[in-house]
N, C-alpha and C positions, 0 to 999 in steps of 0.2 A: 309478237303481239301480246305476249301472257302482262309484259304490264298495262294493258289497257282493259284487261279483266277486272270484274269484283272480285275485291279483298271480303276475307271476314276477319274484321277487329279482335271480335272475340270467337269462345268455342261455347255453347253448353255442355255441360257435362253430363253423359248418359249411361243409362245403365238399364239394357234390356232384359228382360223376363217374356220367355215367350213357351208356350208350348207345342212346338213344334213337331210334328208328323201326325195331329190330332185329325187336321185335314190340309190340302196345301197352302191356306191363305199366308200361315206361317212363314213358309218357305219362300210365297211371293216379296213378302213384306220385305226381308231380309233381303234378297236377291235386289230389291229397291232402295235399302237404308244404305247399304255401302256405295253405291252409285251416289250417296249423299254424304258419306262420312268423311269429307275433307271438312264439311262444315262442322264437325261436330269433336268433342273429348267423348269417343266412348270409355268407356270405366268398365263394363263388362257386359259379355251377353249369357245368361246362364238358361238353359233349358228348363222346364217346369212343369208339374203336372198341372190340372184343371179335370172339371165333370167330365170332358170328354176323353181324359187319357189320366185316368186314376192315377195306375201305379207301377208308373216308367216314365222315365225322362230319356231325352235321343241326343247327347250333344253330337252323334257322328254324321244327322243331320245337318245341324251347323256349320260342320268339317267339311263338307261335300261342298256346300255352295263355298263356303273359302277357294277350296281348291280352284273352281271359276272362275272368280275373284283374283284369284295370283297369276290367271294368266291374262290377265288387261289391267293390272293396276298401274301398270306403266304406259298403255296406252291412257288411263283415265288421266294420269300428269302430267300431258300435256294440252290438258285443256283445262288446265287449273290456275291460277294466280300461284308464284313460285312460293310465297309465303303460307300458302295453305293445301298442302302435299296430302294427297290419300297415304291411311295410314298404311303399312307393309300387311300381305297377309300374315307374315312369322307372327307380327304383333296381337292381330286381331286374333292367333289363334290362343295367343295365351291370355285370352280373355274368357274363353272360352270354360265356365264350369259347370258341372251337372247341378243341379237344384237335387230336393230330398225326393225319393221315386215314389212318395204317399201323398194321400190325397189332403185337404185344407189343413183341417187343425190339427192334423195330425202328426203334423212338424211344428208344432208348436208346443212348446211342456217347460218345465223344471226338468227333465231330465229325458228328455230329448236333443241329441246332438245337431249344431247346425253344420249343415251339408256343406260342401267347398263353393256350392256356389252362395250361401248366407255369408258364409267368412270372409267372400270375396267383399259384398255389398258391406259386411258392417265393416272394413277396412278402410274399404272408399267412404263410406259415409264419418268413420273419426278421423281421415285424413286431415293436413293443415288447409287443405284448399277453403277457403273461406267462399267459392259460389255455390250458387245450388246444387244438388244429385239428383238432374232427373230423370226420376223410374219412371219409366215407360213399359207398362205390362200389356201382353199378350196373350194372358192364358190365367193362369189362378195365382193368388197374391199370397202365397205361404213364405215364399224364402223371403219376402220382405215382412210379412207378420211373425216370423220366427225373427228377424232381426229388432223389430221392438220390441219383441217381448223379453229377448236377453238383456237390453240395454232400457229397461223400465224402468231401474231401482238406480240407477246410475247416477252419480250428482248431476253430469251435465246433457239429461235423458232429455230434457227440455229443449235444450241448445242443440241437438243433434238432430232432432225433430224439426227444428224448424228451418233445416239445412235441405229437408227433403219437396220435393215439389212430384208429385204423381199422375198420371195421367192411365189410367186405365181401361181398357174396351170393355165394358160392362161388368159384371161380377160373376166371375167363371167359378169358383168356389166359396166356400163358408168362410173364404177370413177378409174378405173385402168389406163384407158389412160389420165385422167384429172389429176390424182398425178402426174406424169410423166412428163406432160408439165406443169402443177405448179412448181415441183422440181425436174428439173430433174438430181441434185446430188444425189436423194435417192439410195442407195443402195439397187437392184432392179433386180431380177433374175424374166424373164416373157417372155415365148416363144411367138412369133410373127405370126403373119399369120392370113388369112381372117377370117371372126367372126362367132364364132363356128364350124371353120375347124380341129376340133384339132384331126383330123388323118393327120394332117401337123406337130406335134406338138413334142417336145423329150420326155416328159412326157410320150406319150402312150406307150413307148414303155416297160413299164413297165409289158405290158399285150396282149394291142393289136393285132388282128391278122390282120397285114396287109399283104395285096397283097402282095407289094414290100419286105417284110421282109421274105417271105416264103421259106426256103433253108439256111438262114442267122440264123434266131432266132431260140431258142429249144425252144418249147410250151411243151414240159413235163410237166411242174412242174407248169403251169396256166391252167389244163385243168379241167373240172369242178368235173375230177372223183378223181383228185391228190387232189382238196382244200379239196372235205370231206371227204378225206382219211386221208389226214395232218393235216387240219387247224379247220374244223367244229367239233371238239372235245371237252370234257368236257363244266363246265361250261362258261367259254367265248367264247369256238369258238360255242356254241348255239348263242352266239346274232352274230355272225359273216354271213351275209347273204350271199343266191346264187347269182351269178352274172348274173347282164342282159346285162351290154352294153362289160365295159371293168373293168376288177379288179382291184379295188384300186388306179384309177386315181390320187388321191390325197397323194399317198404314198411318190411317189419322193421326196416331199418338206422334208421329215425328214429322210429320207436315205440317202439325202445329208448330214445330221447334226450326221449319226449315227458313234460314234468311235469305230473305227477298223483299224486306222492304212494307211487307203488309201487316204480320203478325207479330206481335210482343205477350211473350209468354210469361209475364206477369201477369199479364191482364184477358184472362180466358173469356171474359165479357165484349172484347174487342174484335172478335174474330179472325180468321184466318184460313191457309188451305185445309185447319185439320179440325175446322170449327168453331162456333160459339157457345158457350157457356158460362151460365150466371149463378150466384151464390145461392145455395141453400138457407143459408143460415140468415139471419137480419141481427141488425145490432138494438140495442135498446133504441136508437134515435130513428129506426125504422131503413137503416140503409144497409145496402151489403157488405158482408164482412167476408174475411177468407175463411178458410174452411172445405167443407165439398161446393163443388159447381157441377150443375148438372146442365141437363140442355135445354136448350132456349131458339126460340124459332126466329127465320127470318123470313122476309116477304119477298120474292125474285118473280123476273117475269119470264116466264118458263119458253121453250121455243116452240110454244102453240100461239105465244104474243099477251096470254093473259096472266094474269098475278094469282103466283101460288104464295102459300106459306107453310112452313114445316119445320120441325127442328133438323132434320136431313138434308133444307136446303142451305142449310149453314155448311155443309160440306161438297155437296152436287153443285153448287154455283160455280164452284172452282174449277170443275172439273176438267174439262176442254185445258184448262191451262196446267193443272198439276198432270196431267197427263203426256202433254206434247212437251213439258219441263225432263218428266222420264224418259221418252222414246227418244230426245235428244244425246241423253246421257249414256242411251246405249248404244248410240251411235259410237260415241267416244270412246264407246270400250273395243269396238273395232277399229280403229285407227290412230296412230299417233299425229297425222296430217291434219293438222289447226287447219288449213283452208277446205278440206273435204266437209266441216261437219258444222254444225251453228252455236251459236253461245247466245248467253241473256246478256239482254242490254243493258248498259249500266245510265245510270239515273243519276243527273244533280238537277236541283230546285234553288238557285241563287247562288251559286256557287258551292252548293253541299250537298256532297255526295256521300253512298253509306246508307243502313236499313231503317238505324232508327230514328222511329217517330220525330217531325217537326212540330214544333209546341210555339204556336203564334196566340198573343192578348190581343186583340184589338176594341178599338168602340165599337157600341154595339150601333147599328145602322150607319156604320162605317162602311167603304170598301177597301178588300186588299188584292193586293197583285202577287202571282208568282210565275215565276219565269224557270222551265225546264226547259229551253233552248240548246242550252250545253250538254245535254245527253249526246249519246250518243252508241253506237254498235261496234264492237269488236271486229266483228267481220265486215265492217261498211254497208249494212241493210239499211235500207229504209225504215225509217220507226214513225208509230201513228202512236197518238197521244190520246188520251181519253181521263178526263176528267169528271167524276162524279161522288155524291154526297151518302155514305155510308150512314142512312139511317137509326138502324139499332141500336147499335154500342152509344147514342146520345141519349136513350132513353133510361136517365140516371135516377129520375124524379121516381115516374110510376109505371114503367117498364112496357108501356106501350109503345111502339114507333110511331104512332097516330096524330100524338102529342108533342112531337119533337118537330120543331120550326123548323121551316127550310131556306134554306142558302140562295141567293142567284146566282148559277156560275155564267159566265161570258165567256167562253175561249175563244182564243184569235182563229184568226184562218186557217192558218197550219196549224192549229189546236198547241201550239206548243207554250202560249204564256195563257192564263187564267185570271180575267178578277170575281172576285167571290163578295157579294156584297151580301152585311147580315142584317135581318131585320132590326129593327127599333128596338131598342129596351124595353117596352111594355111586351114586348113577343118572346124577345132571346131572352130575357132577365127575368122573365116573370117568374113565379112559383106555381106549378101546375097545383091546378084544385083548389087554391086556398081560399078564404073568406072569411071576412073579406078578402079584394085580392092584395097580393103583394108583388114586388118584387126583391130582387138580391142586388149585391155588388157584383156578382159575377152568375153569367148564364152556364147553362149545361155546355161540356165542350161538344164540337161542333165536328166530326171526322168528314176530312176530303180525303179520296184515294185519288191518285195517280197510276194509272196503269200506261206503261212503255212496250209498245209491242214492235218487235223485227216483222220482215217480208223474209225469215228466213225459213226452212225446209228442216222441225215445225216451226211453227213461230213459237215465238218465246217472249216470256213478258216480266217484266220485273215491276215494282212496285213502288212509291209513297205513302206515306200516311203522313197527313197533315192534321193536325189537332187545331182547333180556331176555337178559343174562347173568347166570348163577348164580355165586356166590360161595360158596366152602369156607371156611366164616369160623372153623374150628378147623383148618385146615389146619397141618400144621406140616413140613418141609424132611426 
């Protein structure tokens, strides 16, 4: 059956910074990203300090959950596409380097050495590899602020820089906001807010029980009787700890990166399981540019039936599914028998199958058809279809969702073809606010998701994103 699996085309290439033993979320996170790292090129995971664990770093930590790890990596390959093999523990352990055991800028000097785990990252980073290197931080941002600052003066300090793509869970020390106003081109995902408030933060919503979330979010499937019923199983989910504050704080940063068909981590505005995020910065013509992205809210209708909004539910909406995606995977790590355990469905939309983004023009008060007929399941489930119109990420003009026109969708019977029909050009084309009014040649693009879900034991769901831009096809200058 493994050719009837998802392939991943490509790999991103990562590189963790985590602090690890500061409290368990660490160790959760970890115990999760390898259960995912046939998707991915790690590059290294190097331990780190942060405010909460000054001055020591723990790679033996890291070594423990490996150990885990090497005793199911064989059962995780046989539920993988043969082209995309979990890596070996040997390998991930020589990934493995300590960061500097001082706190923020204090590994950052003229003449201060960089740790084995800086040497590791600025290696990887002037590698020939011509994709992104993405840091994905856990804990405080010294071994990567020690790596710019050695390579500042550099002729090609520019071009190295913009090799990096970042993703960080708040600002654990002093050199996160110091990268930022050193460079603040970096490509730079870091939610915002007073220092160490992060139940302000989109990240927690990963798990968090907030106040304000209550009636909004399902805490099913974060409670602590679901993780040891799902997750604290066999050999790795033993190194997987119980939770003390919030679970897996540091998960988001590579649920944004995981492929499935929803998220494109170029575009942090897009959303995903590990988020939405919108630019800081504006460009002189008033539109956003790269740089920092911070967080940006979306509007869900919580399972009280009413509509919340939050920057947290850019992460909590997913939940129920990034969840039931893990406890499947740890099934896999108990068993090599493909028919004992479930797998995600694989997804085509017209004969194209694969995660990324479909990009359709059409007129505008046109309609169009798409047809996910040919899907289908691995293990022969049943799949229900669900088709709907991803508001936020359309709100390109002036960042409200309020303002962004909506689609009609039609699904057939068996929900399996959709037509999507768009308003007029005075509606899709138009120029929000202006006045007199105007229109463009081209409207805000328009995201439809597709979500594929099994009848399997969890279910499991794989994704689309459809892009639909409308066309002013009388347009004239």
């Amino acid at each position: 059956m493994a050719h009837a699996l998802n392939s991943y085309l490509t790999k991103p290439r990562i590189f963790i910074l985590t602090d690890i033993t500061n409290e368990p979320d660490d160790a959760q996170s970890f115990c999760r990203y390898l259960t995912y790292s046939n998707q991915f090129d790690t590059e290294g995971v190097v331990p780190t300090t942060s405010t909460w664990l000054r001055d020591k770093v723990a790679p033996e930590a890291l070594h423990d959950i490996v150990d885990g790890y090497a005793e199911v990596v064989d059962n995780l390959n046989a539920h993988t596409h043969p082209s995309n093999p979990y890596p070996t523990a040997a390998h991930i352990r020589t990934l493995i380097k300590p960061g500097a055991p001082v706190y923020g800028m204090e590994a950052v000097g003229d003449d201060v050495p960089l740790s084995e785990g800086a040497e590791l990252l600025l290696e990887r980073l002037q590698s020939d590899d011509e994709r992104p290197l993405w840091v994905l931080v856990w804990g405080g941002t010294n071994v990567l602020a020690s790596v710019l600052y050695r390579i500042r003066n550099e002729s090609n300090a520019a071009q190295l820089r913009a090799k990096l793509r970042i993703y960080t869970i708040s600002d654990q020390d002093d050199t996160g906001a110091w990268i930022r106003q050193q460079w603040p081109e970096l490509f730079y995902i870091c939610s915002v807010h007073g220092w160490n408030n992060y139940w302000s933060a989109a990240w927690i919503g990963i798990s968090g029980d907030m106040p304000a979330d209550r009636g909004a979010a399902d805490r099913s499937m974060v409670t602590k009787e679901w993780i040891k019923e799902n997750l604290q199983i066999g050999p790795l989910g033993k190194k997987y700890p119980d939770v003390m504050y919030a679970m897996e704080g540091d998960t988001p940063t590579f649920l944004y990166m995981i492929q499935n068909g929803l998220g494109v981590p170029e575009e942090p505005s897009w959303g995903s399981w590990g988020g939405r995020y919108l630019s800081v910065n504006v460009s002189p013509k008033g539109l956003p540019s790269r740089g920092h992205f911070a967080d940006v809210d979306d509007e869900v209708v919580g399972i009280d039936g009413n509509k919340h909004r939050s920057t947290r539910a850019t992460v909590y909406r997913w939940r129920n599914a990034f969840q039931s995606d893990f406890a499947a995977r740890m099934q896999w790590t108990l068993t090599s028998d493909f028919s004992k355990v479930n797998h995600q469905p694989v997804v085509d939309v017209d004969g194209n199958q694969g995660f990324a983004p479909i990009l359709v023009d059409t007129d505008a008060g046109s309609t169009v058809a798409f047809d996910a007929s040919k899907s289908y399941d691995p293990d022969g489930d049943q799949l229900t279809f669900k088709w709907w119109q991803y508001r936020e990420p359309s709100a390109v003009q002036t960042y409200h969702s309020a303002e962004v026109v909506s689609v009609e969708l039609k699904p057939s019977e068996d929900g399996k073809r959709v037509e999507v029909t768009i308003p007029p050009p005075e509606k899709s084309c138009a120029i929000q606010r202006s006045n007199p009014f105007r229109m463009s040649r081209r409207g805000s693009p328009l995201h439809l998701i597709l979500e594929v879900t099994d009848n399997g034991t969890p279910a499991l769901t794989t994704y689309r994103r459809i892009i639909i831009t409308p066309v002013n096809k009388s347009f004239q200058e």
